[in-house]
C-alpha positions as a Python dict, from the first residue, in 0.01 Angstrom:
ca = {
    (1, 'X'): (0, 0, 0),
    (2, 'X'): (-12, 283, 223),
    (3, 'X'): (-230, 573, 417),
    (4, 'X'): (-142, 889, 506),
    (5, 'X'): (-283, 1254, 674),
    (6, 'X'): (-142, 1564, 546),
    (7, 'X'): (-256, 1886, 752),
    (8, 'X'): (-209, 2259, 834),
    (9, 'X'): (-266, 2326, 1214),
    (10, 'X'): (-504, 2609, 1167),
    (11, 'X'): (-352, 2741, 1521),
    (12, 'X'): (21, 2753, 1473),
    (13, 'X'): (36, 2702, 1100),
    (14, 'X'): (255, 2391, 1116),
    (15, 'X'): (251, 2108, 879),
    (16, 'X'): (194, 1785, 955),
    (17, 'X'): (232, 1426, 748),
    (18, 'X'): (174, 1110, 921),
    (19, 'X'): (159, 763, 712),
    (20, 'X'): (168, 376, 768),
    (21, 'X'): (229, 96, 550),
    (22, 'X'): (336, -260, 482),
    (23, 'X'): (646, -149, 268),
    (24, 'X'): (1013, -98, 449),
    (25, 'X'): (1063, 282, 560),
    (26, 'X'): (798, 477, 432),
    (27, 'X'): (869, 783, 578),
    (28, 'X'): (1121, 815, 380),
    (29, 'X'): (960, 870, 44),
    (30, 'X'): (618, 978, 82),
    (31, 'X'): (656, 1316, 321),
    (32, 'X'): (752, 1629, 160),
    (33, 'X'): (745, 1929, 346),
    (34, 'X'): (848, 2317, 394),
    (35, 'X'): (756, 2547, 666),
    (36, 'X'): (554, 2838, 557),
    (37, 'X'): (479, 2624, 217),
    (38, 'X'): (298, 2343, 238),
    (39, 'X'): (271, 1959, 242),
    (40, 'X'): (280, 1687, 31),
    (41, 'X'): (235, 1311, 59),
    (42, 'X'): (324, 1103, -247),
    (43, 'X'): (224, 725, -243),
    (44, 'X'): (114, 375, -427),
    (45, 'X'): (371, 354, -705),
    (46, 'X'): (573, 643, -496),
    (47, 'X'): (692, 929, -726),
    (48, 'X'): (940, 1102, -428),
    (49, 'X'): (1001, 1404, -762),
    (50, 'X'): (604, 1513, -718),
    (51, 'X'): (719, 1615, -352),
    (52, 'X'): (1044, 1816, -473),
    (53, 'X'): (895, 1961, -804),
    (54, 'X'): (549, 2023, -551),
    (55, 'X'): (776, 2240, -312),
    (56, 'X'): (948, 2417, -597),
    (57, 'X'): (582, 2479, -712),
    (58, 'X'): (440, 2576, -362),
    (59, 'X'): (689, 2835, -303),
    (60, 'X'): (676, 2980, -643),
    (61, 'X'): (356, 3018, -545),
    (62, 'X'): (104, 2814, -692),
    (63, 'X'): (-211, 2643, -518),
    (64, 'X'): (-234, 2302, -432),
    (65, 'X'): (-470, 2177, -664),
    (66, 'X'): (-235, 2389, -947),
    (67, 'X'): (41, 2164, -829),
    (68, 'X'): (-155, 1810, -875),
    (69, 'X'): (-300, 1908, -1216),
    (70, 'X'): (42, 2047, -1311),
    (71, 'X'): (304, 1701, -1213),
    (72, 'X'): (38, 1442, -1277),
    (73, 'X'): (-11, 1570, -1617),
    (74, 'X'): (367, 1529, -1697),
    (75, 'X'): (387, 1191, -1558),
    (76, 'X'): (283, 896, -1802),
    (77, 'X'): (309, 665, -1489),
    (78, 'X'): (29, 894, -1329),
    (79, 'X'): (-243, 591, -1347),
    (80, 'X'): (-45, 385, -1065),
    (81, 'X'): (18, 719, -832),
    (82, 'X'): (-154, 842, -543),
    (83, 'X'): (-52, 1285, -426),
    (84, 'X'): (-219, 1486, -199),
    (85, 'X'): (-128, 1860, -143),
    (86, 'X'): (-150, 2111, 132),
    (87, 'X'): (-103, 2479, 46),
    (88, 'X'): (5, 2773, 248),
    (89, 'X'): (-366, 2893, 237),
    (90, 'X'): (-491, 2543, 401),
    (91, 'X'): (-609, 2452, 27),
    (92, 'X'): (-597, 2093, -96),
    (93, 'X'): (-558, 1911, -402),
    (94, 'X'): (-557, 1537, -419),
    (95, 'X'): (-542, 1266, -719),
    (96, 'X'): (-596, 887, -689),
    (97, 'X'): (-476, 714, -1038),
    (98, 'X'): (-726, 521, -1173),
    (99, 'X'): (-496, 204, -1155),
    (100, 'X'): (-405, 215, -821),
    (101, 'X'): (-474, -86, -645),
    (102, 'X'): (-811, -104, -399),
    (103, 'X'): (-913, -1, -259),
    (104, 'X'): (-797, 371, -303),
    (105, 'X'): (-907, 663, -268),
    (106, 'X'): (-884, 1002, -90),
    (107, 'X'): (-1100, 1260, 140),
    (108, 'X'): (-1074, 1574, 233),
    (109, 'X'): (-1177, 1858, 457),
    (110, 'X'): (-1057, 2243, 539),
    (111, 'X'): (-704, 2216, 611),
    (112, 'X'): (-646, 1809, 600),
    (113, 'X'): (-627, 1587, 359),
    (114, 'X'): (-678, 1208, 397),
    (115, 'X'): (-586, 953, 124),
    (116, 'X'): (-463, 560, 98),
    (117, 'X'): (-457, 274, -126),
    (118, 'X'): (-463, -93, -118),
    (119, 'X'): (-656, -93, 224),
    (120, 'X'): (-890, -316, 311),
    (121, 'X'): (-1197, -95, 260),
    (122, 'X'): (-1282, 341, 242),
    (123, 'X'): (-1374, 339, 573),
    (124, 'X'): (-964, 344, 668),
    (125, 'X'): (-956, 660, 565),
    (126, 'X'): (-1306, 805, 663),
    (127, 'X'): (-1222, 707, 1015),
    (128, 'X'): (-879, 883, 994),
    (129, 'X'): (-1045, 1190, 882),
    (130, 'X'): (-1316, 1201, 1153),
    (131, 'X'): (-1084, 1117, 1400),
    (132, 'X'): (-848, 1363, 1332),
    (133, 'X'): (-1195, 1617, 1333),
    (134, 'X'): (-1273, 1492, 1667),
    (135, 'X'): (-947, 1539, 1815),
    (136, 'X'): (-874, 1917, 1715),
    (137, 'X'): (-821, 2026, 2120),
    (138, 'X'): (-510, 1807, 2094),
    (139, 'X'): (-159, 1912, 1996),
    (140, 'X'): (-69, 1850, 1591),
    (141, 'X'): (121, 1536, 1630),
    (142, 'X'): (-106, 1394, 1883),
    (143, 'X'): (-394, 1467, 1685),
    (144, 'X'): (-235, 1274, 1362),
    (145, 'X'): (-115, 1015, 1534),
    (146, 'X'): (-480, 976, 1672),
    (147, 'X'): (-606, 980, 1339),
    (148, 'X'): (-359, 741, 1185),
    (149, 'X'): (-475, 490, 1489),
    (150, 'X'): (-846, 524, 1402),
    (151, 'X'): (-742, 467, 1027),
    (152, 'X'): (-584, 126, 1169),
    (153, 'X'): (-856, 12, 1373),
    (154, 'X'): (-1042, 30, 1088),
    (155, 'X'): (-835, -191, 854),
    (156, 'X'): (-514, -10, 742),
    (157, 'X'): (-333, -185, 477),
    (158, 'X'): (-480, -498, 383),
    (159, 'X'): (-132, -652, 358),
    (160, 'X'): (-47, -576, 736),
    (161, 'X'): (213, -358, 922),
    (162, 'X'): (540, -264, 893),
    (163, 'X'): (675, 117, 897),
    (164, 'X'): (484, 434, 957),
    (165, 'X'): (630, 781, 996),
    (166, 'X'): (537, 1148, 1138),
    (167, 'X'): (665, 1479, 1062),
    (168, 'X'): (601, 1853, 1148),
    (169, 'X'): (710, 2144, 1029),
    (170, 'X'): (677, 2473, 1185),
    (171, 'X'): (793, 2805, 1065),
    (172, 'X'): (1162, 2701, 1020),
    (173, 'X'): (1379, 2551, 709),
    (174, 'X'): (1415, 2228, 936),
    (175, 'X'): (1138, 1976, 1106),
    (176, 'X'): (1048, 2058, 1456),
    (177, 'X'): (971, 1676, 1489),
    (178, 'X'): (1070, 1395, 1240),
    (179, 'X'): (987, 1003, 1361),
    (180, 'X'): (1016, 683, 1231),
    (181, 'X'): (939, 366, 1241),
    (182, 'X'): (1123, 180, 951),
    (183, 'X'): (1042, -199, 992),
    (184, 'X'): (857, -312, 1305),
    (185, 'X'): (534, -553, 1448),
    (186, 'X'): (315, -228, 1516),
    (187, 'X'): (451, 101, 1395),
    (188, 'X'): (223, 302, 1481),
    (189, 'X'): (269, 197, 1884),
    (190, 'X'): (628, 312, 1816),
    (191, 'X'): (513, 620, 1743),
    (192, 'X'): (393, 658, 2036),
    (193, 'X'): (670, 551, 2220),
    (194, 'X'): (887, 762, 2043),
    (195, 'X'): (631, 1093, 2067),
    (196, 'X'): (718, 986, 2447),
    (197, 'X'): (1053, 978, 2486),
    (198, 'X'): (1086, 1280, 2272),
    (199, 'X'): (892, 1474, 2543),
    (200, 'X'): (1113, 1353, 2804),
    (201, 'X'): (1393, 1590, 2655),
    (202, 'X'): (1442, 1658, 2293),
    (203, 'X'): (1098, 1945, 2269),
    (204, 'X'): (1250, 2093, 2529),
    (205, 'X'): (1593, 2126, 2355),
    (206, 'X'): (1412, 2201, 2033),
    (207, 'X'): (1218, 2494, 2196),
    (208, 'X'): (1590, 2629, 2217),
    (209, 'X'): (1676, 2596, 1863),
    (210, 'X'): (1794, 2864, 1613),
    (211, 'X'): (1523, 2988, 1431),
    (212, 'X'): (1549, 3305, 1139),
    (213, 'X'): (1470, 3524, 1351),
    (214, 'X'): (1715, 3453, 1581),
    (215, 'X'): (2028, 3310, 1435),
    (216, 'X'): (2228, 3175, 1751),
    (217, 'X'): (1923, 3124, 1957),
    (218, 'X'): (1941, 3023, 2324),
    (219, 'X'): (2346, 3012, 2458),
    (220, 'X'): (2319, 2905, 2773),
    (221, 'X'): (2295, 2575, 2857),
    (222, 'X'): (2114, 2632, 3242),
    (223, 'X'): (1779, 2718, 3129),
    (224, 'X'): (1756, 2466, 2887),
    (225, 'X'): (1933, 2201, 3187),
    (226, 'X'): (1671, 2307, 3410),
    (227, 'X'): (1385, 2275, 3240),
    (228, 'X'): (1523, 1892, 3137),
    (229, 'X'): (1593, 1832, 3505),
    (230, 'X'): (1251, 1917, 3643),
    (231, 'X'): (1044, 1734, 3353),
    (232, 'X'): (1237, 1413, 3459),
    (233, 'X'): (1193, 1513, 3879),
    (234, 'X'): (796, 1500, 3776),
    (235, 'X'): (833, 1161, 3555),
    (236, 'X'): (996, 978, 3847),
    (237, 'X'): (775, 1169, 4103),
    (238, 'X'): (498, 1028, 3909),
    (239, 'X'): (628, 676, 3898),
    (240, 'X'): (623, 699, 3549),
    (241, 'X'): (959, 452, 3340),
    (242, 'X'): (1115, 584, 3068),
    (243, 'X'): (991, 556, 2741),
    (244, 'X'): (1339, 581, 2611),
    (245, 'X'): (1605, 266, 2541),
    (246, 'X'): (1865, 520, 2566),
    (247, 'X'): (2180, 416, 2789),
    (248, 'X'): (2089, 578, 3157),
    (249, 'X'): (2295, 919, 3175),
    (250, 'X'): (2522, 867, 3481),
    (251, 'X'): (2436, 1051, 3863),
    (252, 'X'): (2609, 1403, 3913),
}
C-alpha cells in the first residue's frame, strides 16, 4: 500500500525518509529515525516496533542488514511486512515478505534505499531510485521529494493517493524538518507547498536551534528577525505569494 526512500546524504550525513500512500497518515508509522544512527522505513502490514527495536539496534551498534535479519526473524507476521534500513556507515538492509501484496519489492544503491508494495508495477520504485541518482546536486529533501514524484509518475499505489510524509534528521536528537500530509487529493503537491512555506521562515529559525554542542544556542532574537525580514523583502520583490495559509502577521 505504500512507497518510500530512505537515505544518508553522503554530504552532511543527514537522514532522510520520504513515503506516499493510499492509507490515512502514513508518516506517522512508517519513519523511524535518529541522527547519527540511521533510518528505517517500516511498511505493508506496518510493524511501527521494527523502527523502535531497529534504533535500539542501530545505536547499540549493529549494521543494517544485522537489524533486518535480527526483527524479521522474531516476527511470525514477517510474510505480510515490508523494512528497509539505513546504517550510520550508509549500509542497507531491506526485506520484502513473501506475502506482501504486488507488486512489491525493493532496490537499492550506496546510501539509499528504495522499496514499496501494492503499486501498480516495479518500475515505481526503479524510477524513484534513478531519480533520486539524478538529482544528487539538489538539497536532501528536495532530492527525495523529487524522487518520490518520479515514483508517482510512474504509478505509485495502485489504489490512488492520500497521505505522504518527509523527514530529516541531522546531527541532533530532534528532526531538522518533519512534514505531513495526512489525508489529501495529491500529497505529494503538499509537500511541496509545505517544503515552501517552511523556507519562507521556519529553516531560518531552525538554523538557530539548540544543538549539543551548544545548549542555549542563538539568544537574540535580531539576527534571526533579520534574516526572516529580508527573505520575505526578496519574496515580495520577486512577486512571488505566499505559500503559507497562515493568518497575515500584522504591519509594524
Amino acid at each position: 500500500m505504500t512507497y518510500s526512500i530512505v537515505a544518508k546524504d553522503p554530504a552532511t550525513g543527514a537522514f532522510g525518509v520520504a513515503v506516499a500512500s493510499r492509507f490515512f497518515a502514513v508518516g506517522a508509522l512508517v519513519p523511524h529515525m535518529a541522527g547519527g544512527v540511521g533510518a528505517i522505513a517500516t511498511q505493508a502490514f506496518v510493524n511501527p516496533l521494527y523502527g523502535v527495536e531497529g534504533l535500539e539496534m542501530l545505536r547499540r551498534g549493529a549494521g543494517a542488514a544485522e537489524v533486518v535479519a535480527a526483527l524479521t526473524a522474531r516476527d511470525e507476521g514477517r510474510a505480510s511486512r515490508q523494512l528497509h534500513v539505513i546504517d550510520a556507515a550508509g549500509r542497507v538492509g531491506a526485506f520484502t515478505g513473501a506475502a506482501c501484496i504486488d507488486w512489491a519489492g525493493h532496490l537499492s544503491a550506496e546510501h539509499v534505499s528504495v522499496a514499496g508494495n501494492m503499486l501498480v508495477g516495479g518500475d515505481v520504485i526503479a524510477q524513484t531510485l534513478a531519480a533520486y541518482q539524478s538529482a544528487m546536486d539538489l538539497p536532501l529533501a528536495e532530492r527525495l521529494m523529487t524522487a518520490m514524484e518520479a515514483g508517482q509518475a510512474a504509478g505509485g499505489d495502485k489504489r490512488g493517493t492520500q497521505s505522504a510524509a518527509l523527514k530529516i534528521m541531522r546531527a541532533e536528537a530532534y528532526p531538522w524538518l518533519d512534514i505531513r500530509a495526512d489525508d489529501h487529493p495529491d500529497p505529494l503537491a503538499e509537500l511541496r507547498r509545505l517544503h515552501a512555506v517552511a523556507q519562507e521562515r521556519y529553516m531560518l529559525f531552525a538554523q538557530t536551534m539548540p544543538t549539543a554542542a551548544d545548549f542555549s544556542g542563538m539568544r537574540e532574537r535580531a539576527e534571526i528577525d533579520a534574516k526572516i525580514n529580508a527573505t520575505e523583502a526578496e519574496r515580495i520583490a520577486a512577486g512571488r505569494p505566499s505559500a503559507s495559509f497562515a493568518t497575515p502577521l500584522p504591519l509594524a
